[in-house]
N, C-alpha and C positions, 0 to 999 in steps of 0.2 A: 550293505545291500549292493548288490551286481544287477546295474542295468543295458540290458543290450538296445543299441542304437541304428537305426539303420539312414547312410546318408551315401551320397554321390563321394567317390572315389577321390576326384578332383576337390569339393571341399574339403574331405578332408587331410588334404594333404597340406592346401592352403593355412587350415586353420591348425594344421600341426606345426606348419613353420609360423604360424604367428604367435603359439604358445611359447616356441623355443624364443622368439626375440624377448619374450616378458619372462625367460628363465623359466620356464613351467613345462612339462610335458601336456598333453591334448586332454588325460586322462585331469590331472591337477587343474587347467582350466577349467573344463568342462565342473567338476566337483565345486569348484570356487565359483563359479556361473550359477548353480542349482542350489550352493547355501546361500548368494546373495540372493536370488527369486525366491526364494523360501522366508527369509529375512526381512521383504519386503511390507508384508503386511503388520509386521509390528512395527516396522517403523511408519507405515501412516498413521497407524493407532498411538504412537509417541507425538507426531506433530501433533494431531489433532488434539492431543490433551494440550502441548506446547499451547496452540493456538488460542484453547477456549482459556488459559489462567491468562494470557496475554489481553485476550477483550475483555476478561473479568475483574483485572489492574484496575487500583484504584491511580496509579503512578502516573505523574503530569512529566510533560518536557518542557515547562517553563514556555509554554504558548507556541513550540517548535513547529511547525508544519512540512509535512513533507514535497518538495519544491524539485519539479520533473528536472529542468533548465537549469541550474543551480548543482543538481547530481549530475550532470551529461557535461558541465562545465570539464574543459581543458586545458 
């Protein structure tokens, strides 16, 4: 499918050289941009299942708790 876009001169010129630094033409961005946005809503629909088998574990960590102070240690 071919979709035409309409933007300021000046972005895109900007975001044509910022495709070229990640080896991509604007066209291959833009494409890789619009399949990860499209992509996104199964991947909330994958967390959330992740999340609900996660609270629904019967799985102990031997009395572990999780400790703010302890993670931020350096």
């Amino acid at each position: 499918m071919n979709i035409t876009l309409s933007i300021d001169e000046q972005v895109a010129q900007r975001a044509r050289g910022a495709a070229k630094k990640m080896g991509k033409s604007l066209n291959q961005a833009v494409r890789d941009y619009l399949e990860q946005l499209a992509g996104s809503e199964h991947r909330d629909t994958q967390w959330l299942q992740f999340e609900s088998r996660c609270l629904q574990s019967a799985a102990t960590l031997d009395g572990w708790r999780f400790n703010r102070e302890e993670a931020n240690e350096r």
